[in-house]
Steps between C-alpha positions, in 0.01 A plus 500: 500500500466167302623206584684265187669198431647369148163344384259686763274128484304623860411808638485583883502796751719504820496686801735623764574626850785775514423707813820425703723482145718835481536570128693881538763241666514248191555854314817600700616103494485494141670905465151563310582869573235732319477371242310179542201477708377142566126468417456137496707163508501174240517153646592259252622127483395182658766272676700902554287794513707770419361868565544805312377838575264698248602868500405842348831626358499901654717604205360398223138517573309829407133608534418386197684121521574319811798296479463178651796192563536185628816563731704211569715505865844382465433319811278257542129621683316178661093553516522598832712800440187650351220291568322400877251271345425413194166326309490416145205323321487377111202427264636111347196462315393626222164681612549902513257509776780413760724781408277736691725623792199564732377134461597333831457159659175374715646305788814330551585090454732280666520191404643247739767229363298139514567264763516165267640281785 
């Protein structure tokens, strides 16, 4: 799955936990039924995040063609209806050598506010 935007100006990857996040129970909230089975979600927005959920649509999907849709709740899903934790990093330079999703950080900083008294 790809992540996009309207101008796409920085990649990134994300990551997530989902372990204690029951997804056959988002299916029967939502009347999903047969004939959509949730494969994956889409967080998008900044100040909102709304969620959708990325399905395979059972009906319409063969062995040749897998029918894939972005499936919009009629009730609104928060990120923690379908997400425990959640990481997401972006490339804001212009150098393709940090879009490698198994480059990872050395140590971590903190930097203390100054005391200018």
């Amino acid at each position: 799955m790809k992540a996009s935007v309207q101008y796409n100006d920085r990649i990134g990857h994300a990551s997530a936990d989902i372990s204690g996040i029951d997804f056959d129970q988002i299916a029967q909230q939502f009347n999903l039924g047969e004939r959509y089975t949730i494969i994956g979600i889409s967080l998008h927005g900044t100040e909102e995040i709304s969620v959708n959920l990325i399905c395979r649509d059972n009906e319409e999907s063969t062995n040749e063609k897998e029918v894939l849709v972005d499936l919009y709740p009629n009730v609104d899903l928060a990120v923690s209806d379908v997400l425990e934790r959640l990481n997401v990093t972006i490339n804001i330079t212009n150098n393709a050598k940090y879009d490698n999703p198994d480059l990872d950080t050395d140590k971590e900083v903190t930097i203390e506010e100054d005391d200018d008294e």
